[in-house]
C-alpha positions as CSV (number, residue, x, y, z in Angstrom):
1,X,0.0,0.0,0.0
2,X,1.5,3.2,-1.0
3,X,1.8,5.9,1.4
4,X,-1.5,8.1,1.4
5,X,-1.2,11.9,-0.3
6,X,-2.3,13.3,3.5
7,X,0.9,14.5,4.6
8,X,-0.2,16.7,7.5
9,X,-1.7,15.2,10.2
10,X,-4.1,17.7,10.7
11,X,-6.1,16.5,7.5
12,X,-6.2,13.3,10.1
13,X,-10.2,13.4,11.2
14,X,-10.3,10.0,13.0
15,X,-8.8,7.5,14.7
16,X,-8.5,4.5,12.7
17,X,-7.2,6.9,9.8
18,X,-5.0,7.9,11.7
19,X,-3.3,4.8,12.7
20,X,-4.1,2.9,9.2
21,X,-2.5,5.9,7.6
22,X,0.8,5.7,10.1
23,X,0.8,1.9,9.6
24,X,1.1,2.3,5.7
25,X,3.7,4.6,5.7
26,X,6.9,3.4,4.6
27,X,8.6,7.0,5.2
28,X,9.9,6.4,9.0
29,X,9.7,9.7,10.2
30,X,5.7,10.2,8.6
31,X,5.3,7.0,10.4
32,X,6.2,8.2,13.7
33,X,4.9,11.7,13.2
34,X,1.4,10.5,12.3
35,X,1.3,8.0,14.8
36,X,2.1,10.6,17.9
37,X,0.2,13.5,16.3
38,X,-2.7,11.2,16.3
39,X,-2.3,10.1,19.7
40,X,-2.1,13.5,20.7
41,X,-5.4,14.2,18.9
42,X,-7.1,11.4,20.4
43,X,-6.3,12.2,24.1
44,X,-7.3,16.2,23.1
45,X,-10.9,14.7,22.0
46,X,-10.5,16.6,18.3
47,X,-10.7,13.1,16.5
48,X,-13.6,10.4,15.8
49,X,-13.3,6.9,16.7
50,X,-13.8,5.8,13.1
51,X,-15.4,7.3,9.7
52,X,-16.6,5.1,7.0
53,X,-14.0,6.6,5.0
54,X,-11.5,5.6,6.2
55,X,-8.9,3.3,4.0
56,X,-8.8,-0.2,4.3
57,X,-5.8,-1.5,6.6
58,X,-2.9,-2.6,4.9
59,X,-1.5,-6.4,4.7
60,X,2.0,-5.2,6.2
61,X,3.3,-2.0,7.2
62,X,4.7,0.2,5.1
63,X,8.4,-0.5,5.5
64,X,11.7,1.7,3.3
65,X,14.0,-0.4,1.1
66,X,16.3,-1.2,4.1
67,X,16.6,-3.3,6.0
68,X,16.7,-6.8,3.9
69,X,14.8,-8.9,6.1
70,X,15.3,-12.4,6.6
71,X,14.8,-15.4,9.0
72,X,15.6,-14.6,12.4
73,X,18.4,-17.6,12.8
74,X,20.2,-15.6,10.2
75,X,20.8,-12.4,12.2
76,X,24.4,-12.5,13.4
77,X,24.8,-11.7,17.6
78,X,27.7,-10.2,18.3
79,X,29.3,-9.3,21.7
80,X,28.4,-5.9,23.4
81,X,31.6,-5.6,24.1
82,X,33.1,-4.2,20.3
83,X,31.2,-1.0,18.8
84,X,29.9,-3.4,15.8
85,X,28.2,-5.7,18.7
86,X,26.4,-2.8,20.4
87,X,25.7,-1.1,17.0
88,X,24.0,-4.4,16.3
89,X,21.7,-4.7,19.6
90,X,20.6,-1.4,19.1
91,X,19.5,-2.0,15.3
92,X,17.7,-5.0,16.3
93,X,16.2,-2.6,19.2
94,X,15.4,-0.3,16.8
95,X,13.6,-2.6,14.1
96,X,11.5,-3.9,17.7
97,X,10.4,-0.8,18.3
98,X,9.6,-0.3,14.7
99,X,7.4,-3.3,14.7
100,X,6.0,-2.0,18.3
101,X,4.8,1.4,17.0
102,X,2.6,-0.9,14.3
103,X,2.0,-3.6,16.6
104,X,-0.1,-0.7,18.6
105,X,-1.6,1.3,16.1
106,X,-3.1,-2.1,14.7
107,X,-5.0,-2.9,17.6
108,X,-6.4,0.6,17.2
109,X,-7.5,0.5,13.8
110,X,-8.2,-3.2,13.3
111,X,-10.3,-3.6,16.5
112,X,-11.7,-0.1,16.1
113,X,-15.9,-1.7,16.3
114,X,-14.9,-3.6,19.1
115,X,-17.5,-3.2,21.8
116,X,-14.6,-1.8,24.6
117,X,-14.7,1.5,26.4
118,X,-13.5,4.3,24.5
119,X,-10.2,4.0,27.7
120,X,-9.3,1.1,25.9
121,X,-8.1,3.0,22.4
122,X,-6.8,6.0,25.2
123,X,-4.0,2.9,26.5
124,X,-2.8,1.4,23.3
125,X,-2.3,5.3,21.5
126,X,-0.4,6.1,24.5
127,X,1.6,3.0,23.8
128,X,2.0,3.5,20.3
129,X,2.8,7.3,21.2
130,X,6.0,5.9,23.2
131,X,6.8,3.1,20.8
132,X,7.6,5.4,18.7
133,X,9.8,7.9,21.1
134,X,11.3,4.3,21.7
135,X,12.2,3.8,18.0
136,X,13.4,7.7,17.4
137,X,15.8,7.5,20.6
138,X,17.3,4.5,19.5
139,X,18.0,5.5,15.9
140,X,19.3,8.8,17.2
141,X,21.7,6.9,19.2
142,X,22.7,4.8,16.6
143,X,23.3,7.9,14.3
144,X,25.5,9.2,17.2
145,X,27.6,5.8,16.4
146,X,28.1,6.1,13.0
147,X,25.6,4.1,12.0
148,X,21.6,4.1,11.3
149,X,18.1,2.0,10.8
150,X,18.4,0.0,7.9
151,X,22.3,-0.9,7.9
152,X,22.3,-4.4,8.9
153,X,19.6,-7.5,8.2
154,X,16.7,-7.8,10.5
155,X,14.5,-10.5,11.2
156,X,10.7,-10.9,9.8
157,X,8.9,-12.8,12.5
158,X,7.1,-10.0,14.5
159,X,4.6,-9.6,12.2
160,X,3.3,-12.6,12.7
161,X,2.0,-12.1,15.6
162,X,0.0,-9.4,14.2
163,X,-1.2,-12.1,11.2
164,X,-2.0,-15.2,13.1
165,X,-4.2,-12.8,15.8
166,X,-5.9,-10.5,13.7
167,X,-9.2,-12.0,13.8
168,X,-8.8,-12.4,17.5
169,X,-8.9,-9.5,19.9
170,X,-8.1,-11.8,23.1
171,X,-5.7,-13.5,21.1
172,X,-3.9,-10.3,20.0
173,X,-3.8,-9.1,24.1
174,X,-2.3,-12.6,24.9
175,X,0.5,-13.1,22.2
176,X,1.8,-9.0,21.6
177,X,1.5,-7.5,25.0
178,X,1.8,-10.4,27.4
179,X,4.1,-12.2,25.4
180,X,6.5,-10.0,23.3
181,X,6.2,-6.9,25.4
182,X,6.5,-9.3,28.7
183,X,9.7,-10.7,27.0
184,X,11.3,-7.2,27.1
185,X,11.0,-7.1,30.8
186,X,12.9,-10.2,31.0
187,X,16.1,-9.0,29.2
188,X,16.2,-5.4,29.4
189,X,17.7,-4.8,32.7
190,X,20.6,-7.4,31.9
191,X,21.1,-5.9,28.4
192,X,21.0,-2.1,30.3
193,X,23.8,-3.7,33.1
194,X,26.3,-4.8,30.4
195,X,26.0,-1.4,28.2
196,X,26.7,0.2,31.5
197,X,30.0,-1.6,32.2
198,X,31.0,-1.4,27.9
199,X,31.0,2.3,29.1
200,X,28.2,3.3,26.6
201,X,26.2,4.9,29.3
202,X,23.7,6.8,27.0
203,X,23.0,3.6,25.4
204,X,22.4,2.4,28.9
205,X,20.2,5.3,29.6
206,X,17.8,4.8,26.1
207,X,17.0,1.5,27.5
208,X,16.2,2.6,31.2
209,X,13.7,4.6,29.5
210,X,12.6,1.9,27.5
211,X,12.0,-0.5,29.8
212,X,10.6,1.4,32.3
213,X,8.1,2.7,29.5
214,X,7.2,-1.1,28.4
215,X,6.0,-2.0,31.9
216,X,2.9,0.4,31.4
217,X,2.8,-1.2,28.1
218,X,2.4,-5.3,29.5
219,X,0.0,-3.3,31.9
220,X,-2.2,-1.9,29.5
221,X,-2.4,-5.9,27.6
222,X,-3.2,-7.6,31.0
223,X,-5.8,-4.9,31.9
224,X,-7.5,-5.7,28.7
225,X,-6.7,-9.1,28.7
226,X,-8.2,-9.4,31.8
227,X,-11.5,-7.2,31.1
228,X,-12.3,-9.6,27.9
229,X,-11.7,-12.6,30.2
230,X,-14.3,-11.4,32.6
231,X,-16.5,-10.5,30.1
232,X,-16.5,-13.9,28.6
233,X,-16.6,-15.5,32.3
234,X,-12.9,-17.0,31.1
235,X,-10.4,-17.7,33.6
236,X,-7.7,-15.6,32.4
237,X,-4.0,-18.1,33.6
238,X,-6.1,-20.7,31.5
239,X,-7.7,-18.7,28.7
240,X,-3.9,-16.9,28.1
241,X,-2.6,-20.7,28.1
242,X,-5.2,-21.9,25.6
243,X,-4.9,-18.7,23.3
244,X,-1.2,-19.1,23.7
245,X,-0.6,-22.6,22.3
246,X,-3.1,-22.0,19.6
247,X,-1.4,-18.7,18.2
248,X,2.3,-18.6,19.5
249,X,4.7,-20.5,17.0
250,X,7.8,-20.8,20.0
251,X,8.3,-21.2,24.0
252,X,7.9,-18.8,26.4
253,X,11.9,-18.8,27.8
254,X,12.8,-18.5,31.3
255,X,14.6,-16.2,33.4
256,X,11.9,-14.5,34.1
257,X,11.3,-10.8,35.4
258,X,8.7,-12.4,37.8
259,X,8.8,-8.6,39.8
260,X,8.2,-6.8,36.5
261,X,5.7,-9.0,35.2
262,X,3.7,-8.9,38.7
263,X,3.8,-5.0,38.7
264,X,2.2,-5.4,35.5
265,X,-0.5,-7.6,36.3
266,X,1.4,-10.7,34.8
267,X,1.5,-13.5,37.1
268,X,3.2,-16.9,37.1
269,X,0.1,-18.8,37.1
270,X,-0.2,-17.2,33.5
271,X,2.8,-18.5,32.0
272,X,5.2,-20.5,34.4
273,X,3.9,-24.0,32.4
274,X,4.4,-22.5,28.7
275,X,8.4,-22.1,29.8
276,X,10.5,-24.0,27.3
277,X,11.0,-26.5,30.2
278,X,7.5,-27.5,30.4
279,X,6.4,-26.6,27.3
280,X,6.7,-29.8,25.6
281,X,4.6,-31.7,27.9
282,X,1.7,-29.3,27.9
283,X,1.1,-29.7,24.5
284,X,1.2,-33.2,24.2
């Protein structure tokens, strides 16, 4: 889908155009502009939920030329400890927070009839608002190496996610927030610790802010999670379980921020028997 002829946000008049028009974009900085302007306009009350104009959401996002993407067993590691190493965490940051700023702006626009209170589009713009501060720090920090967005290969399986739920509200909450978000939890403060003693302490300090923004963001999923639950008269530990097997290709892989993940409303009845450990005999 090419990118839309609006070019000022302003011409924006509702939500889900918003957000469908942000998602399309394959200009980086229009995506990010458009996707906090909105936000901004939704929490000021000058947008609609939805028009019957608005344009049909797009298969994928709109994504530039770079970077080639390919399977994620192909994407070298490298140690944190050489400037190529920590140049290459922070492009594979920066392609997670890419995927992030869509990830949220989808649940917007695709689940924009849902039958939820209008608090539940106010959480997920302010999480696609800070996805993509997220995305802009980290490419500004990267730039500040010598490098940018787009240099090295990145892997294609985020997506997914968005694919296999997007027929599934409940399914969406289970396997984007309380999964992938939940995930950064778990390795953030480790990956902070070691940037910290590489001496690259404004690296260090971009991922403070990111993790302590992606807590609110695994709050906002279980909230929800846990609303649609209650609605359906669903034990949530056993509904997030069943939702997970059926639409997570992968284990869930321990150490886990069990902390974080409480703050957040993520408990270890919810997903201590999907670890990689015990995976194999649940799903027999």
């Amino acid at each position: 889908m090419a990118d839309s002829p609006v070019t000022d946000p302003s011409e924006v008049h509702s939500l889900r155009q918003g957000a469908t028009l942000a998602i399309a974009s394959a200009d980086l900085d229009r995506k990010t502009r458009l996707a906090q302007e909105t936000a901004r306009r939704w929490h000021d009350r000058r947008l609609s939920l939805r028009s019957p104009l608005d344009p049909p959401l797009p298969d994928r996002p709109g994504r530039p030329a770079k970077p080639d993407l390919v399977p994620p067993k192909a994407v070298e590691k490298r140690s944190l400890h050489t400037l190529p190493g920590r140049i290459a965490l922070l492009h594979a940051l920066a392609h997670i927070e890419l995927n992030a700023v869509d990830l949220a702006l989808d649940i917007v626009a695709r689940f924009a009839t849902e039958p939820v209170p209008q608090s539940f589009f106010d959480g997920w713009m302010k999480v696609a608002f800070e996805e993509a501060k997220h995305f802009l720090l980290v490419r500004d920090r990267l730039r500040a190496l010598g490098a940018d967005y787009g240099d090295l290969p990145a892997h294609d399986g985020l997506w997914q996610a968005a694919h296999s739920t997007r027929n599934d509200l409940t399914a969406r909450l289970a396997v984007v927030p309380l999964i992938l978000e939940a995930r950064g939890l778990d390795v953030t403060p480790a990956l902070q610790e070691k940037m910290r003693e590489t001496g690259d302490l404004e690296s260090a300090d971009v991922l403070k802010v990111i993790y302590e923004d992606e807590k609110g963001h695994v709050a906002v999923g279980a909230k929800w999670f846990r609303f649609l639950c209650a609605r359906e008269k669903r034990d949530p530990a056993k509904a997030f379980q069943d939702l997970v097997r059926a639409n997570f290709r992968g284990q869930l892989k321990a150490p886990f921020n069990d902390i974080a993940r409480a703050e957040a409303g993520l408990t270890p009845s919810f997903y201590r028997t999907l670890s990689a450990k015990n995976y194999s005999a649940n799903t027999k």
